[in-house]
C-alpha positions in Angstrom: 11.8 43.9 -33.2 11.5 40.9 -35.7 14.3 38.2 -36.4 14.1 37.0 -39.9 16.1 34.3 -41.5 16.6 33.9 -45.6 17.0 31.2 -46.9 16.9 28.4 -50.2 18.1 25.1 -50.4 20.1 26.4 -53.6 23.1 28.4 -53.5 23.7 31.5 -56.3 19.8 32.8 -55.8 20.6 35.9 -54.6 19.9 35.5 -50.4 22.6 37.8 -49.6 21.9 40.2 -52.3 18.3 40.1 -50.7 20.0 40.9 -47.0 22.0 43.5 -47.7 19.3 45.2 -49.9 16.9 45.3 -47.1 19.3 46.0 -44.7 20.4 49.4 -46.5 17.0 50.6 -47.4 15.8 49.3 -43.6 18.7 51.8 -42.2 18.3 54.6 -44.6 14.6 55.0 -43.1 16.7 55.1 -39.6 15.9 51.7 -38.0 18.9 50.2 -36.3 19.8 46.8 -38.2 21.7 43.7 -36.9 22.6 41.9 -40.0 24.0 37.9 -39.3 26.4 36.3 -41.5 25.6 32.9 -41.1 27.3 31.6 -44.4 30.6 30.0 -43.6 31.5 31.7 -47.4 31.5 35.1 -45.7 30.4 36.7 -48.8 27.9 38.9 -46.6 31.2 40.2 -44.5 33.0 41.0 -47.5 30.1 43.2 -49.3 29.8 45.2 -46.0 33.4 46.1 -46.3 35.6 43.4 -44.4 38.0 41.0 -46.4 38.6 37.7 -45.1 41.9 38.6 -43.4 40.6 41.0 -41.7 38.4 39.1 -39.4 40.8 36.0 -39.4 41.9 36.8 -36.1 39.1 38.4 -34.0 35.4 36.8 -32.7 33.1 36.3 -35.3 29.5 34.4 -35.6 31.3 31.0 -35.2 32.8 32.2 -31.5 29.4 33.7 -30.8 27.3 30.3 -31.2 30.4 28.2 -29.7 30.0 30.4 -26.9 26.2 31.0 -26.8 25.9 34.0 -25.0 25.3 37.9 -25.7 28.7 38.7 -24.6 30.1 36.6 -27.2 28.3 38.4 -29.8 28.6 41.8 -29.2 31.9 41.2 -28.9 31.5 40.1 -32.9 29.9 43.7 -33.4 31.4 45.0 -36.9 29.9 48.8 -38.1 28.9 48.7 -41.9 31.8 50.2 -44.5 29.2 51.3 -46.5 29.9 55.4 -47.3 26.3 57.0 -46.6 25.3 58.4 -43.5 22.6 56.1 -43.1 25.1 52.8 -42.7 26.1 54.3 -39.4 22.7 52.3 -38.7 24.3 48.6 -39.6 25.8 46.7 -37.3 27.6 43.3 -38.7 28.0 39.7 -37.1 30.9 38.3 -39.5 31.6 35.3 -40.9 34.5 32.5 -41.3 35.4 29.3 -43.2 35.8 28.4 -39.3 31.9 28.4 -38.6 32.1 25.2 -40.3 32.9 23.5 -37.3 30.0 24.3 -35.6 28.0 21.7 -38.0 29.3 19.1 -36.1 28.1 20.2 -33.1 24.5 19.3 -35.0 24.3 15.9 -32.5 25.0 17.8 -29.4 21.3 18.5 -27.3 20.0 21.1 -28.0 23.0 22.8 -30.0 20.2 24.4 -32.2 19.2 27.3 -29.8 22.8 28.2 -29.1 22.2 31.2 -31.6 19.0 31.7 -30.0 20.4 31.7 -26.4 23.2 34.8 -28.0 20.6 36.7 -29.5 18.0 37.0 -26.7 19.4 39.7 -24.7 20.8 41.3 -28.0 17.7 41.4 -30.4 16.0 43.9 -28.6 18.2 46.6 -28.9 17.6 46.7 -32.8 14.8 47.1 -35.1 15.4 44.5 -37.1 17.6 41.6 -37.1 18.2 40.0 -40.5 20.5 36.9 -41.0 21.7 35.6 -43.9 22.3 31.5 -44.4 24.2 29.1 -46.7 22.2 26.7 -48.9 21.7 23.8 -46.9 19.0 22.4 -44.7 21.1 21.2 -42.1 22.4 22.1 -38.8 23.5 25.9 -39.6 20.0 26.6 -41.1 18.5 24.9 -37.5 19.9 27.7 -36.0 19.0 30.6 -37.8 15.6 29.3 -37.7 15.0 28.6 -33.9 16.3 31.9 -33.9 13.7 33.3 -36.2 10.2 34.9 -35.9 10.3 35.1 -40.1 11.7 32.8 -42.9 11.4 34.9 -46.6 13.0 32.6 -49.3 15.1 34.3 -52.0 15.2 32.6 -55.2 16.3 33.0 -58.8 13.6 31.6 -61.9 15.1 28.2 -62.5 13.8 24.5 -62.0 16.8 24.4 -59.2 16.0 27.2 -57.2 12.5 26.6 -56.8 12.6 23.2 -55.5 15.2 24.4 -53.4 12.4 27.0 -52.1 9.6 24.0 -51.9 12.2 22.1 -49.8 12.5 25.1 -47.6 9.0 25.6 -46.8 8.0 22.0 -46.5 10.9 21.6 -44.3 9.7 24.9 -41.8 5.9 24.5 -41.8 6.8 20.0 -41.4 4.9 19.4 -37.8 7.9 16.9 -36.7 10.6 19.3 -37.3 8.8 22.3 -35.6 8.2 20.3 -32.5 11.8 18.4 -32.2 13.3 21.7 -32.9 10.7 24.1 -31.2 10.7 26.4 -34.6 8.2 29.3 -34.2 8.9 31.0 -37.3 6.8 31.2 -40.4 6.9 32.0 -43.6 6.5 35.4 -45.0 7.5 35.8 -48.6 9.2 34.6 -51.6 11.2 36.6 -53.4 12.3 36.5 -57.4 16.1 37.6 -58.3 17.7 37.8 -61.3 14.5 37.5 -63.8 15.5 37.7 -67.3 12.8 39.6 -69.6 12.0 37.4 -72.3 13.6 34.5 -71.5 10.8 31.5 -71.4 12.3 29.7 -69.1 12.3 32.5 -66.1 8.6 33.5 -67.0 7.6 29.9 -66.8 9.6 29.3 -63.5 8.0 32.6 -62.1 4.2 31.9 -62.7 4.3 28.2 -61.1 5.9 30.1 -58.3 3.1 32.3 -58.1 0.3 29.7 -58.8 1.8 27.8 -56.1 2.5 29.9 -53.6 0.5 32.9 -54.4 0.7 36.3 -52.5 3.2 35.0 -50.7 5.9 35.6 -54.0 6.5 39.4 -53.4 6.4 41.6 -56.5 8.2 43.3 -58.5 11.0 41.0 -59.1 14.2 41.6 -59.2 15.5 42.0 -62.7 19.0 40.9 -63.9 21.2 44.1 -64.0 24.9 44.8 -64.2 25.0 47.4 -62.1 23.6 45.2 -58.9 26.5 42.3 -59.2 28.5 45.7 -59.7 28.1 46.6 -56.5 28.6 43.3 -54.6 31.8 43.4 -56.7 32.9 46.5 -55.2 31.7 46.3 -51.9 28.8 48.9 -52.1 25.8 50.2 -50.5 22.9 48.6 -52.6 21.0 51.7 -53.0 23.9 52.9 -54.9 22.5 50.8 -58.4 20.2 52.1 -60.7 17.1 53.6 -60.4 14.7 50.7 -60.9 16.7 47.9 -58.9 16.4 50.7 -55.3 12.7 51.0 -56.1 12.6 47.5 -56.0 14.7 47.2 -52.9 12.3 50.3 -51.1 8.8 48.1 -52.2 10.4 45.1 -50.5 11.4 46.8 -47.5 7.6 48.2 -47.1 6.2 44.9 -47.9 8.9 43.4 -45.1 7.9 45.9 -42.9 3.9 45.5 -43.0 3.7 42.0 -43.4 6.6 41.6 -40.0 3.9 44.4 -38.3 1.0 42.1 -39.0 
């Protein structure tokens, strides 16, 4: 069982597109997949088939750190809305605009492992738990991460999102913050979303990436494609896109896979 937070200091790079990808290709191979929706925006929620209304009035992630303890969050539990057979394999932690007020909790000691504290009875009964952040570096990504055994960053090829994704490393692997916050996580990968073929600017973004940062950029990256914002748009499974974008999706859930196993 391996926690994994993703994560940029930049918002529109496709983190939750990332998730939800590798949570539906994680759960079509039959692993059992506890997905976090750790954005106060929700977006997460709404692709896996719950509208804002509909968790207005019952416990969701906010409750679940206020609270921090396993009851709290199973009692967040959501099943995927996804139509395969395989979703049956997702279960969902929702979000709220109201986890907002958990960020100013940020002063409160130790108020950082409150996730950690709610996930460590629950963790184990999955294979993977996955959990999805807003773009920020503050108190709501302190949780995910003390939470964490993994960190992949998700990015898109622009001057924005990458020094969003040097801000995010420097910040996990910084010596202070690991020992103030007791982080343990690391890491693992990098990914590219929304590459445009032949644009200069997204080729140029992508190789200092890679020079930088090396194996740790996963490839292929993900291209640009209709279909993909399509299905966020409606609320469907991932796998559901075209051809090239779910073997994309199945490469990064091997590489997740081997380099989590490692």
């Amino acid at each position: 069982m391996a926690v994994t937070t993703f994560a940029n200091h930049k918002g529109g790079v496709g983190k939750t597109n990332t998730v939800e990808a590798l949570a539906a290709a994680l759960a079509a191979e039959g692993r059992r997949v506890l997905v976090i929706d750790l954005d106060p925006q929700g977006n997460l929620t709404r692709r896996m088939g719950y509208q804002e209304h509909e968790v207005e009035s019952r416990p969701t992630i906010a409750e679940a750190i206020r609270e921090h303890s396993p009851q709290a969050l199973r009692a967040s539990f959501l099943p995927c809305q996804w139509e395969p057979d395989w979703a049956a394999n997702i279960t969902l932690v929702p979000s709220r605009i109201e986890l907002e007020e958990r960020v100013a909790e940020a002063g409160v000691p130790l108020s950082w492992q409150r996730l950690h504290k709610a996930l460590g009875q629950v963790a184990p009964e999955f294979d993977d738990v996955l959990i999805d952040t807003s773009p920020t570096i503050g108190h709501l990504l302190h949780l995910a991460l003390v939470a964490s055994d993994y960190v992949i960053g998700s990015t898109s090829p622009t001057y924005d999102a990458v020094r969003g994704i040097y801000r995010l490393i420097k910040f996990v692997n910084d010596a202070d913050q690991r020992a103030g916050l007791g982080l343990r996580c690391e890491v693992i990968g990098v990914v590219v979303n929304f590459k445009r073929a032949g644009v200069a600017n997204h080729e140029t973004r992508t190789e200092s990436l890679v020079k930088r940062l090396g194996d740790l950029v996963w490839e292929p990256h993900m291209p640009l494609r209709a279909g993909i914002e399509d299905a966020d748009e409606r609320a469907e499974d991932p796998l559901g896109v075209s051809s090239e974008a779910r073997d994309i999706i199945k490469l990064r859930a091997a590489r997740f896979l081997k380099a989590v196993a490692a």
